[in-house]
C-alpha positions as CSV (number, residue, x, y, z in Angstrom):
1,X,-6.5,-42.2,46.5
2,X,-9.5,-44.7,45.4
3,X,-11.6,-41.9,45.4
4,X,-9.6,-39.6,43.2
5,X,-9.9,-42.3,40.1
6,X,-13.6,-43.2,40.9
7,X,-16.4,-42.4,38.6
8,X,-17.9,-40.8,41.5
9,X,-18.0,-36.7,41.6
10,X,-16.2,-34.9,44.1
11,X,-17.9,-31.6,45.2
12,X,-20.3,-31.7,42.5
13,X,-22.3,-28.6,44.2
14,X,-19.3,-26.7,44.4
15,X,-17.3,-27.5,41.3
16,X,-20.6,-26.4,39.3
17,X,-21.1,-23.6,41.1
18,X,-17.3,-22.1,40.8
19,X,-17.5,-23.2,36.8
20,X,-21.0,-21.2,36.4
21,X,-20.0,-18.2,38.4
22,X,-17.0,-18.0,36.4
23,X,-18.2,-18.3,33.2
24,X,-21.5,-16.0,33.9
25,X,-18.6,-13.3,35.0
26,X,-16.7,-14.0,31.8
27,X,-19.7,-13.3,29.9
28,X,-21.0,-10.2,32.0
29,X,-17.4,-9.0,31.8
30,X,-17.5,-8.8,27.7
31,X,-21.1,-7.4,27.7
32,X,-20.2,-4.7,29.7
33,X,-18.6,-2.9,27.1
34,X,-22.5,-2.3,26.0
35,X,-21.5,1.0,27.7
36,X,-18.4,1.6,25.7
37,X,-19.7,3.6,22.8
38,X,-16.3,3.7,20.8
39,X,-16.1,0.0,21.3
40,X,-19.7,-1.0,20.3
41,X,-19.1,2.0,16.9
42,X,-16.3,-0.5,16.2
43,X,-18.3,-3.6,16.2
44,X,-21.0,-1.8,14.5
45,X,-18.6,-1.2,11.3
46,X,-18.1,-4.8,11.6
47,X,-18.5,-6.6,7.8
48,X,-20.9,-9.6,9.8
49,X,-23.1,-6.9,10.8
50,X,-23.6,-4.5,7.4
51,X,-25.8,-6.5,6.2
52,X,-28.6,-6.0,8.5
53,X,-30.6,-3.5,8.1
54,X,-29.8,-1.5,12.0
55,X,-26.1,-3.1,12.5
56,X,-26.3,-1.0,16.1
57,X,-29.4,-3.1,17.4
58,X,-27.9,-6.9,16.2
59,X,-24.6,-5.5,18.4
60,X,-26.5,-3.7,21.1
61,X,-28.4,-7.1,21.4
62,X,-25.5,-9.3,21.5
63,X,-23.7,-7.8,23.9
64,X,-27.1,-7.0,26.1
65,X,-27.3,-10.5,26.0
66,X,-23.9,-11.2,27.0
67,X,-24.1,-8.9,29.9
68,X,-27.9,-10.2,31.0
69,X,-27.4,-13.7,30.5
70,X,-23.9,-13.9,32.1
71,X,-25.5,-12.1,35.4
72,X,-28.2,-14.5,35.3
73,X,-26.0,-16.9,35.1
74,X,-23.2,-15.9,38.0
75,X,-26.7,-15.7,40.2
76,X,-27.9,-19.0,39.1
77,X,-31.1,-17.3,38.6
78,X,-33.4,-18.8,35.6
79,X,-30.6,-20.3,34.2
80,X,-32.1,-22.6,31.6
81,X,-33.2,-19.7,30.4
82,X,-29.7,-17.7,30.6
83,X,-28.0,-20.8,28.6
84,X,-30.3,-20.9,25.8
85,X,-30.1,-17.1,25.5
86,X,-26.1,-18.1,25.3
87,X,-25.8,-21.0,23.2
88,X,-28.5,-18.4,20.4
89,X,-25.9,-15.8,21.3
90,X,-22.6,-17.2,21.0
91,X,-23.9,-19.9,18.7
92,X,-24.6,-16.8,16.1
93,X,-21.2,-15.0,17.0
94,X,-19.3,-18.4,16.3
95,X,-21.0,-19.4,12.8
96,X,-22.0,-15.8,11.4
97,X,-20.1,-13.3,12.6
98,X,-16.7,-15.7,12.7
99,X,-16.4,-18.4,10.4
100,X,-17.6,-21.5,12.3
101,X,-13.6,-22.6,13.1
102,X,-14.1,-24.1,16.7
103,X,-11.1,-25.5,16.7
104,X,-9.0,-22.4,15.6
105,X,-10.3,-18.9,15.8
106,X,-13.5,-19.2,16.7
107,X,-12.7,-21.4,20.0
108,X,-13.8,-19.0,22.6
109,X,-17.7,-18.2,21.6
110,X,-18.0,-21.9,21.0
111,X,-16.2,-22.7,24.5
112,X,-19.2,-20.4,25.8
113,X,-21.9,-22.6,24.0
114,X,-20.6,-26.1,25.0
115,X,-20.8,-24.5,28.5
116,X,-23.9,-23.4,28.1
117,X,-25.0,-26.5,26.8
118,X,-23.4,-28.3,30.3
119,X,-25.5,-25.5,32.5
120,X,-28.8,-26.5,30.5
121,X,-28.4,-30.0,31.0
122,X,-26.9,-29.7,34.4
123,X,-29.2,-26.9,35.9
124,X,-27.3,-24.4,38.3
125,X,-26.7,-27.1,40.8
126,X,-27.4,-26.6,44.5
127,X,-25.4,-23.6,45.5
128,X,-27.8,-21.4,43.3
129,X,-30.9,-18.9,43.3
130,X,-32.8,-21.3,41.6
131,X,-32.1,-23.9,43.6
132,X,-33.1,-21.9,47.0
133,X,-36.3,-20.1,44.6
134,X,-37.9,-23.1,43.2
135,X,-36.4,-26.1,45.0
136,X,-39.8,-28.3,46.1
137,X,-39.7,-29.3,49.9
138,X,-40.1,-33.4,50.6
139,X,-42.2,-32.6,53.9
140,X,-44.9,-30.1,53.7
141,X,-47.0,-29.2,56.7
């Protein structure tokens, strides 16, 4: 029971590697619909996005981003990468295209970023691709 209320982690490799599979298939799972053409025509007549001068590339983009990153991210794969793509991303769904309410209706993008934000600081952990791609060996022959 000591161990339960120490400041020590318990299964830190795994814990982080469930949380970033997770929320990369969260992420891939809402970009899919990249290949929903009624669904992305709907977010195209979107008020955030009439502005711009091609409202189908800014959507195209976001959710291609959404779907890229959050694969990159299930794979652990360049992730540093995948969570700055993700905090631009969702950062720029939560203050421009909603309103900038994280506590109230813009919770979930922002949820996305502060995770993101966790995976950046954190890395992938060692149940990753990067972690097997780019981990440096102590003994060397």
């Amino acid at each position: 029971m000591h161990a339960f209320f120490s400041s020590k982690p318990i299964w830190p490799s795994a814990g982080l590697a469930i949380v970033r599979i997770l929320t990369g298939g969260f992420l891939a799972y809402h970009g899919r619909e990249l290949f929903d053409a009624a669904t992305m025509k709907g977010y195209v007549d979107w008020d955030a996005f009439k502005r711009f001068s091609s409202p189908a590339t800014m959507v195209y983009t976001g959710k291609a981003m959404e779907l890229v990153m959050g694969v990159l991210l299930m794979l652990g794969l360049l992730t540093r990468i995948a969570a700055l793509g993700i905090v631009i991303t969702m950062g720029y769904i939560t203050f421009f295209v909603g309103h900038g309410q994280v506590w109230y209706s813009d919770q979930h993008p922002f949820l996305f970023v502060l995770l993101a934000i966790l995976f950046f600081c954190c890395g992938p952990g060692a149940l990753s691709l990067d972690a097997l791609l780019f981990s440096r060996t102590k003994s060397r022959n």
